[in-house]
C-alpha positions as CSV (number, residue, x, y, z in Angstrom):
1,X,1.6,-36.5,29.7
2,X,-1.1,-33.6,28.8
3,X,-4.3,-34.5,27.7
4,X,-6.0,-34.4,24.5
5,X,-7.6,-31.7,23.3
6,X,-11.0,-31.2,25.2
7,X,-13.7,-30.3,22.8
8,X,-16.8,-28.6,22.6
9,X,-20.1,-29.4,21.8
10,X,-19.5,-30.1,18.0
11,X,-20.7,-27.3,15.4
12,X,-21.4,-27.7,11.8
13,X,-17.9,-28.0,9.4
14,X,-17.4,-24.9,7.4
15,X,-13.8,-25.4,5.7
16,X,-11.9,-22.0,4.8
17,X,-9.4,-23.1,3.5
18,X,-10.6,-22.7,-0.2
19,X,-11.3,-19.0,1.0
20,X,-8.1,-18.1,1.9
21,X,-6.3,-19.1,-1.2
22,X,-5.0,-15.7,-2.5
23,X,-5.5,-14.0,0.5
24,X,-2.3,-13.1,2.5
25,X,-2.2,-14.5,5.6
26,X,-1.1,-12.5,9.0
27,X,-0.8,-14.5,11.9
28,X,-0.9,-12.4,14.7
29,X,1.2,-12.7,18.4
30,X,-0.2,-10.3,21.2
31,X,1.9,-12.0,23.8
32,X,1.8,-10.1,27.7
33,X,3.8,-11.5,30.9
34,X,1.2,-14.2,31.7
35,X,-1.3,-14.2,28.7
36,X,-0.8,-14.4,25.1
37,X,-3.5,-13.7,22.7
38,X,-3.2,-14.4,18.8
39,X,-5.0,-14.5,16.2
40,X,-4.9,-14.9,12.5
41,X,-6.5,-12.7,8.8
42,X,-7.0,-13.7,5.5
43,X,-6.1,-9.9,4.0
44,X,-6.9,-9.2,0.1
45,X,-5.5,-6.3,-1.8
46,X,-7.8,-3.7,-0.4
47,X,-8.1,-2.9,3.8
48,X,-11.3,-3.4,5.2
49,X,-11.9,0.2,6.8
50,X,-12.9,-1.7,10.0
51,X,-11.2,-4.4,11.3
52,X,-12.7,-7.6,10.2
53,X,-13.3,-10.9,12.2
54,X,-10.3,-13.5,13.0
55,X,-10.3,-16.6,10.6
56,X,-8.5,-18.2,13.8
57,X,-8.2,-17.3,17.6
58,X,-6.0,-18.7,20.7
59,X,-5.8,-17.5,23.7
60,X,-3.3,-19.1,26.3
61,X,-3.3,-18.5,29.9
62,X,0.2,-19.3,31.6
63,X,-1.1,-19.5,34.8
64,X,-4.3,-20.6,34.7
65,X,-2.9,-24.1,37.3
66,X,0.0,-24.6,39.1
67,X,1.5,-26.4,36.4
68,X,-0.1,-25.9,33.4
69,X,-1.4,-23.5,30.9
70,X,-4.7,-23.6,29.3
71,X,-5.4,-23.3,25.5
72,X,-8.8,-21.9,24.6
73,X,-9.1,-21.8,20.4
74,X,-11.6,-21.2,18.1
75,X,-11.6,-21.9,13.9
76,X,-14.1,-23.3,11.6
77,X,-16.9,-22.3,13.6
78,X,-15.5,-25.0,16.4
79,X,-14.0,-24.7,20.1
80,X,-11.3,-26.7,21.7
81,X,-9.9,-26.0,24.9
82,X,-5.8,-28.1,26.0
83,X,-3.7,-28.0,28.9
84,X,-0.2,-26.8,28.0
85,X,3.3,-27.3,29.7
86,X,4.5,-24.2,31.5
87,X,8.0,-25.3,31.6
88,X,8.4,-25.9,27.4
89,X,7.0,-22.4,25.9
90,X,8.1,-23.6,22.5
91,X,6.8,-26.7,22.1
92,X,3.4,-25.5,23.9
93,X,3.4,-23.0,21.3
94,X,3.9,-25.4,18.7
95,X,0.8,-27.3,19.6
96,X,-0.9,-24.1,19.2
97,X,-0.1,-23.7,15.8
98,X,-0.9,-26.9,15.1
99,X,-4.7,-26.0,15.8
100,X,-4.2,-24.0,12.3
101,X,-4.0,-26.5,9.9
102,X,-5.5,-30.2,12.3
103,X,-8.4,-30.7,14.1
104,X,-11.8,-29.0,14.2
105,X,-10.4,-25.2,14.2
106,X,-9.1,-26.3,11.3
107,X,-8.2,-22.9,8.6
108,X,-5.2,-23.4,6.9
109,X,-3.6,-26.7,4.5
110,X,-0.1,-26.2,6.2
111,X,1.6,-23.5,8.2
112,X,3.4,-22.7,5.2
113,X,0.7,-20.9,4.0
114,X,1.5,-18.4,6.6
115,X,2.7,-15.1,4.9
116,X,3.9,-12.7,7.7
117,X,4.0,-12.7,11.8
118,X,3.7,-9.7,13.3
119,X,4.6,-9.6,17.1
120,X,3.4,-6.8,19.7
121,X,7.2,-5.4,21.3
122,X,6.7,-3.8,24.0
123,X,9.8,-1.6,24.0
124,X,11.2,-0.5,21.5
125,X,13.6,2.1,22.5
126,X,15.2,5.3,21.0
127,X,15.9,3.4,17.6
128,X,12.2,2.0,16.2
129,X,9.5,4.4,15.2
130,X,7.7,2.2,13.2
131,X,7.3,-1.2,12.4
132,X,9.8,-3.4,11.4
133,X,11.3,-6.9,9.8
134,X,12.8,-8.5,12.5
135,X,16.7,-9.5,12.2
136,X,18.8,-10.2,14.5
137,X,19.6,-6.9,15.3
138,X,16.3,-5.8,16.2
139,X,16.5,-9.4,17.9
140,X,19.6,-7.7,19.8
141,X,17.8,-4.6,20.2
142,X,14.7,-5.8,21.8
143,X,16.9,-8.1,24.2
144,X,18.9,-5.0,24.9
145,X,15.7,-3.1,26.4
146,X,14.8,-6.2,28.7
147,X,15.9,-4.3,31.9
148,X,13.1,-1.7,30.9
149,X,10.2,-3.8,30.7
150,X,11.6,-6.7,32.4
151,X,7.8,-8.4,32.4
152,X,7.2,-7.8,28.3
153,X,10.0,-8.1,26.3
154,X,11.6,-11.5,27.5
155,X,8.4,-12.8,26.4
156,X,8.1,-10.5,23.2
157,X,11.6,-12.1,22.3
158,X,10.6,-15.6,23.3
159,X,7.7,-15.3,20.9
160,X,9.8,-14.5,17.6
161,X,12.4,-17.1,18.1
162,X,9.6,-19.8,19.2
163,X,8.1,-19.0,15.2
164,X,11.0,-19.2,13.9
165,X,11.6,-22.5,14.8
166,X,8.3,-23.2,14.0
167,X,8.3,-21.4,10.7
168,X,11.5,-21.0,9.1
169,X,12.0,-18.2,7.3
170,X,8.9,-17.1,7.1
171,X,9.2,-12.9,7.7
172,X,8.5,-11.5,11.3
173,X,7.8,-7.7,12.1
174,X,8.0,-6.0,15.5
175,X,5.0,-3.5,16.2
176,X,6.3,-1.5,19.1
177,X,4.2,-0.1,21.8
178,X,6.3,2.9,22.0
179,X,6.7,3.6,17.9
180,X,2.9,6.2,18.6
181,X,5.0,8.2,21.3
182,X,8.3,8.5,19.4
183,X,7.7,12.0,17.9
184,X,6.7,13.7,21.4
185,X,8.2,17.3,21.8
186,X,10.8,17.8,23.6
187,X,9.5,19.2,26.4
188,X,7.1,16.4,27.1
189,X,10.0,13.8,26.2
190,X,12.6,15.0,28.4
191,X,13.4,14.3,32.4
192,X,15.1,17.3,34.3
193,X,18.1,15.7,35.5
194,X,21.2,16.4,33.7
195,X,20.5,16.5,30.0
196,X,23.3,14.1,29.2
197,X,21.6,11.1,30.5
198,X,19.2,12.0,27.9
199,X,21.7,11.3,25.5
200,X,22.3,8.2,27.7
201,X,18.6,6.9,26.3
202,X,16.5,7.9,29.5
203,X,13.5,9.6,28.7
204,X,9.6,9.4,28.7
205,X,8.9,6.6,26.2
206,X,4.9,5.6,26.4
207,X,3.5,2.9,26.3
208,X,0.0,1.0,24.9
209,X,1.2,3.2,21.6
210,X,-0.6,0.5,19.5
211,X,-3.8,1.1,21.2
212,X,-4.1,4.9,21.7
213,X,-3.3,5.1,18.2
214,X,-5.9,3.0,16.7
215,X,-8.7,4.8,19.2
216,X,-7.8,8.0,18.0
217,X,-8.1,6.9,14.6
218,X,-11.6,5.2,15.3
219,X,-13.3,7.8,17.2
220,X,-12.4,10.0,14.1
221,X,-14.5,7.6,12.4
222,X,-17.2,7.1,15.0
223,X,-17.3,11.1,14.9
224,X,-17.1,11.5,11.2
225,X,-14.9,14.5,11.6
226,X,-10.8,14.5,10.9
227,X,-8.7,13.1,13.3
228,X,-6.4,15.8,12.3
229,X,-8.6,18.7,13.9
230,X,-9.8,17.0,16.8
231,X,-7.9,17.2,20.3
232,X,-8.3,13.6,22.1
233,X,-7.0,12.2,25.5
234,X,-7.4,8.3,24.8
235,X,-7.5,6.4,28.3
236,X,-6.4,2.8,28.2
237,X,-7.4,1.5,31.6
238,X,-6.7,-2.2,32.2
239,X,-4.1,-4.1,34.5
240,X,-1.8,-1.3,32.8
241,X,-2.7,1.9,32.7
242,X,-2.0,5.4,30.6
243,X,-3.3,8.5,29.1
244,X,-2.3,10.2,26.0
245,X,-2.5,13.2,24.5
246,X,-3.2,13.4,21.0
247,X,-3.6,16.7,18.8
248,X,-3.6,16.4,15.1
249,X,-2.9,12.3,15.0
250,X,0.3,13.2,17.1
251,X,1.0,11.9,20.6
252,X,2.0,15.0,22.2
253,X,2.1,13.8,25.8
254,X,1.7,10.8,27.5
255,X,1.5,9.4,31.3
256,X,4.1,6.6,31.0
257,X,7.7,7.4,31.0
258,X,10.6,5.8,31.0
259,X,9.2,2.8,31.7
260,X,5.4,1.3,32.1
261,X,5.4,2.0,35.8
262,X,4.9,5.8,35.5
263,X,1.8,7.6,35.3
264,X,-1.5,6.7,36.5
265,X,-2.2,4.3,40.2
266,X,-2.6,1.1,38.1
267,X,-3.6,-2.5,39.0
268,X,-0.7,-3.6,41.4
269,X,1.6,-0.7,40.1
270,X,2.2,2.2,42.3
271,X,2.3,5.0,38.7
272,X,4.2,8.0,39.6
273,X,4.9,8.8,43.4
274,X,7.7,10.8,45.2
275,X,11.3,9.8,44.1
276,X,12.6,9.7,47.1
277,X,10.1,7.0,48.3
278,X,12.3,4.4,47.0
279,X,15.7,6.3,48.2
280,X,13.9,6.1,51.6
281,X,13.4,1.8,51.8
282,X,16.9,1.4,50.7
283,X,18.4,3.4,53.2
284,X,16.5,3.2,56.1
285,X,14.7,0.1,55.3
286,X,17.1,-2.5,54.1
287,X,15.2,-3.0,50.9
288,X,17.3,-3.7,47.7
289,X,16.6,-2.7,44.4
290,X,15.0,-6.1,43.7
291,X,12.6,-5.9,46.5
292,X,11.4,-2.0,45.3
293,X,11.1,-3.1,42.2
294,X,8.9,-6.2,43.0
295,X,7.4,-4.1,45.7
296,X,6.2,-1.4,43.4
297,X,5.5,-3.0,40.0
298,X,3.4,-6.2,41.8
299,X,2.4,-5.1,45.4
300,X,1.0,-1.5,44.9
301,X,-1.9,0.4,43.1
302,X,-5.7,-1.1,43.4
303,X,-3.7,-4.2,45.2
304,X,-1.4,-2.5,47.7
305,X,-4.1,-0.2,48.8
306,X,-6.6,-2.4,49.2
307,X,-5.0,-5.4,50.5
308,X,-7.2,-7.6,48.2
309,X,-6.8,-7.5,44.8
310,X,-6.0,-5.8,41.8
311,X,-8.5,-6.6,39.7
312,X,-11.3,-3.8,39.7
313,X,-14.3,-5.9,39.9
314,X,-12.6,-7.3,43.4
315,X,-12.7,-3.9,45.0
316,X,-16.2,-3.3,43.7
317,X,-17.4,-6.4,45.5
318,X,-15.5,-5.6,48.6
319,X,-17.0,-1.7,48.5
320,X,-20.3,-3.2,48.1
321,X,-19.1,-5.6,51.4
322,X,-18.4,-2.3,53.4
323,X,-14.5,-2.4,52.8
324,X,-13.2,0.5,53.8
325,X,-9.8,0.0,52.2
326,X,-11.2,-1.1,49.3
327,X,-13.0,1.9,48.9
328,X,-9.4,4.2,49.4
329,X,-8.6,2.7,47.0
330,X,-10.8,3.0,44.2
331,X,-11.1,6.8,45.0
332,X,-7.9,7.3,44.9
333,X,-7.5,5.4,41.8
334,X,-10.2,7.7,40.5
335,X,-8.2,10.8,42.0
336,X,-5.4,10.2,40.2
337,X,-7.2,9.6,36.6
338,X,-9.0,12.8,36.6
339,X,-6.0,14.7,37.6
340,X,-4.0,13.0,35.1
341,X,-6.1,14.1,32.7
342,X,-7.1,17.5,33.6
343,X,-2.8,17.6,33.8
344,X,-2.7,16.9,29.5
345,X,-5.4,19.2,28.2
346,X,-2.7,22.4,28.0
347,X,-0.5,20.0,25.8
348,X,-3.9,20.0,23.6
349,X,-5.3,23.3,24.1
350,X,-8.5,22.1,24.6
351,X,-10.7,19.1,24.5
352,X,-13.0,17.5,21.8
353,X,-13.1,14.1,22.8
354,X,-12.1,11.7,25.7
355,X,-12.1,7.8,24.6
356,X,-12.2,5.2,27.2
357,X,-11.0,1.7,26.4
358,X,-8.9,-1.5,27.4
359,X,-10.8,-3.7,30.1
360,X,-11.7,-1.4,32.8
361,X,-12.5,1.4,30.3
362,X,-14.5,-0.9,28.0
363,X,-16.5,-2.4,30.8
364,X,-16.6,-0.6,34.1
365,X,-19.5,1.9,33.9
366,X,-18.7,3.3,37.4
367,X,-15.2,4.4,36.2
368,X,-16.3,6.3,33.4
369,X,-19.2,8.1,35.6
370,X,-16.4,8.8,37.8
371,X,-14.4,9.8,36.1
372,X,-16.6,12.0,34.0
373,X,-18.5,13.7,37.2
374,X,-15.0,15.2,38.1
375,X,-14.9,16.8,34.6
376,X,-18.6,18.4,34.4
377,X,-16.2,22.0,34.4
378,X,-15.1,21.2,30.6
379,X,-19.0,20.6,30.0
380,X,-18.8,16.6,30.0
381,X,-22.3,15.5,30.1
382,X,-22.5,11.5,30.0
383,X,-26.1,10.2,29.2
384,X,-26.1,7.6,32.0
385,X,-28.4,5.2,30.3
386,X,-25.9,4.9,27.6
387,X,-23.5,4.4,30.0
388,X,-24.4,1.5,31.6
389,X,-25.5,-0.2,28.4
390,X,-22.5,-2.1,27.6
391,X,-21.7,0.2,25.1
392,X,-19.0,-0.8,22.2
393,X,-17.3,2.0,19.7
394,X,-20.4,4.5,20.9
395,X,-20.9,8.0,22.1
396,X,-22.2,8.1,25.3
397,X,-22.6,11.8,26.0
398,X,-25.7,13.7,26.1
399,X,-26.7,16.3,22.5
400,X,-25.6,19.2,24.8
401,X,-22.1,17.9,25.9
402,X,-19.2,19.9,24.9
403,X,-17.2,17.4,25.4
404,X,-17.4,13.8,23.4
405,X,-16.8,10.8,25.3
406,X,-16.6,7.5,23.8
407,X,-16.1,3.7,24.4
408,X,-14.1,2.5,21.9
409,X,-13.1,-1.9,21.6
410,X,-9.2,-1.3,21.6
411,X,-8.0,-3.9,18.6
412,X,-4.2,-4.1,18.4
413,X,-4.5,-7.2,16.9
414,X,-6.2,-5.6,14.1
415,X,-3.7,-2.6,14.1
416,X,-0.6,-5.3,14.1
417,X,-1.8,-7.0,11.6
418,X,-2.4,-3.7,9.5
419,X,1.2,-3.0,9.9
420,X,2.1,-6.1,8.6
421,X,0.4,-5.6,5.4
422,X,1.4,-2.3,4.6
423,X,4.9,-3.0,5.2
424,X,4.9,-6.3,3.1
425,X,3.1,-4.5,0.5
426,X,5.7,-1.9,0.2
């Protein structure tokens, strides 16, 4: 038996749900391989031009005790915090959305008030360049990709068949991560091993499309100048991590390929290293593909190298220690991300603006000084006081840099529930 909910200090009632009549209402699942994040709007007719606060927010962590997840939601000005079987997704869901319409965070009357879901996908293949109503052949589709992001899309799929249990017939749309990176050239989408297993579906995909995209399109706003004549490399740095390219709205390059391991030395992911490395533990090692696999998706980057961890602010306590490993490693995570994006600028011809965000961009101030000291030759000029003052959708360079670099809140949420609305409203 789980327990009840476990409340917070009690707050003041403020009922919405006489506010939301009219509205349409966009409930919002951000789901990852052992987090999900959702969230719901209240949309009218017109967009906000920046994204507007949640009427509703949950956050479940699948792993926060051995066996059980923890429920952390917020509504009506209120808090309440649940356990949550691990073992029974759907029904653990379910008592999430219950939280919409019971209780303190309470914002709706009933779930049927719920217009659209819209679902972050992960992968989305050769055949989805946008968003999409889910059917069960996108349903088919997504399950198809599974074997390319084995730690997303099981729990993408699990997501849309959990609502509609939940909800009915309520509509569903798939925002893909890869839709931004769809439209690379060719030369930037395309292995060189024989051409026909391009035809055969592999090639450089991307990945965190949903978040480069909206960063480009906020820094254009930050700047005030037109997204379509500024040249950006957006760098989403979290447990995942990738740069992209982006030249007149357009991903034109990006660091993850095929799959999300590519690219850039990541939290316990290896990024791109020498083919043959894996060639090598099969044959002379014993390894099977499984093992690789688990050995360079879970046991590598900032965690392999260290031996400690692979969360970033665990190698900046163990530098601080005298950790000699520790400190490899963040160098050569630091290596890697200026070389990876010194590698895109041809693809741009140039550089206006460099955008840092997701949680180690956002909030790691000794990342983006880094980072940036490796790049003085374009004429980056950070202002370190800016820098380290926590600083949210802001320029932090000096008057005299010719480069702008900015810290931009990534909000996918916001940008999946965007897509949502425009394509309901057409």
């Amino acid at each position: 038996m789980l327990p009840p909910l476990l409340r917070h200090e009690p707050k003041a009632a403020n009922n919405q749900v006489e506010e939301l009549r009219g509205a349409m209402n966009i409930l919002v699942l951000n789901a990852g391989s052992s987090s999900q994040k959702s969230c719901l709007y209240a949309l009218a007719e017109e967009l906000p031009n920046q994204s507007p606060e949640p009427l509703w927010e949950a956050h479940i962590d699948w792993t926060a005790t051995p066996d059980a997840g923890i429920v952390s939601v917020s509504g009506n000005k209120s808090q309440v915090d649940f356990k949550i079987s691990v073992d029974d997704r759907h029904t653990s869901l379910q008592r999430m959305l219950d939280t919409l319409v019971e209780g303190e965070t309470q914002v709706l009357q009933s779930l049927q008030e719920i217009d659209v879901v819209g679902h972050r996908v992960v992968h989305g293949g050769s055949d989805y360049s946008q968003p999409v109503r889910i059917t069960d052949s996108v349903k088919e589709a997504i399950a198809n990709l599974i074997s390319l992001a084995p730690a997303h899309n099981p729990v993408n799929l699990e997501g849309i068949e959990a609502m509609e249990r939940s909800l009915g017939d309520v509509p569903q749309v798939a925002v893909f991560d890869t839709a931004f990176h769809s439209h690379m050239p060719p030369e930037a989408a395309t292995y060189p091993i024989p051409y026909d297993w391009f035809d055969k579906g592999v090639k450089r995909y991307g990945f965190h499309g949903i978040s480069h995209e909206y960063c480009a399109h906020r820094a254009a706003q930050i700047l005030q100048k037109p997204l379509e004549s500024s040249k950006l490399v957006t760098c989403h740095l979290g447990n995942g991590c990738s740069l992209t390219a982006i030249r007149e709205g357009k991903s034109v390059s990006t660091t993850m390929g095929f799959t999300p391991l590519e690219g850039l030395m990541m939290g316990s992911r290896s990024g791109s290293i020498d083919p043959a490395i894996p060639l090598y533990l099969i044959r002379d090692h014993g390894l099977t593909a499984d093992q690789v696999d688990h050995l360079l998706n879970k046991e590598s980057g900032l965690k392999g190298i260290s031996g400690i961890s692979s969360d970033l602010r665990d190698i900046q306590q163990a530098i601080a220690e005298g950790h000699k490993r520790a400190k490899l490693a963040f160098d050569l995570y630091i290596h890697r991300l200026q070389a990876s994006i010194a590698s895109l600028i041809p693809a741009l011809g140039g550089l206006d603006v460099l955008v840092f965000t997701a949680g180690v961009g956002e909030h790691s101030s000794t990342v983006r000084d880094r980072t940036c000291a490796g790049l003085a030759w374009l004429g980056v000029h950070l202002d370190p006081l800016l820098n380290e003052a926590h600083p949210v959708d802001q320029d932090i360079t000096t008057d005299d840099s010719l480069v702008r670099v900015l810290v931009i809140h990534t909000e996918e949420d916001w940008a999946i529930a965007k897509a949502c609305w425009h394509l309901l409203q057409s």
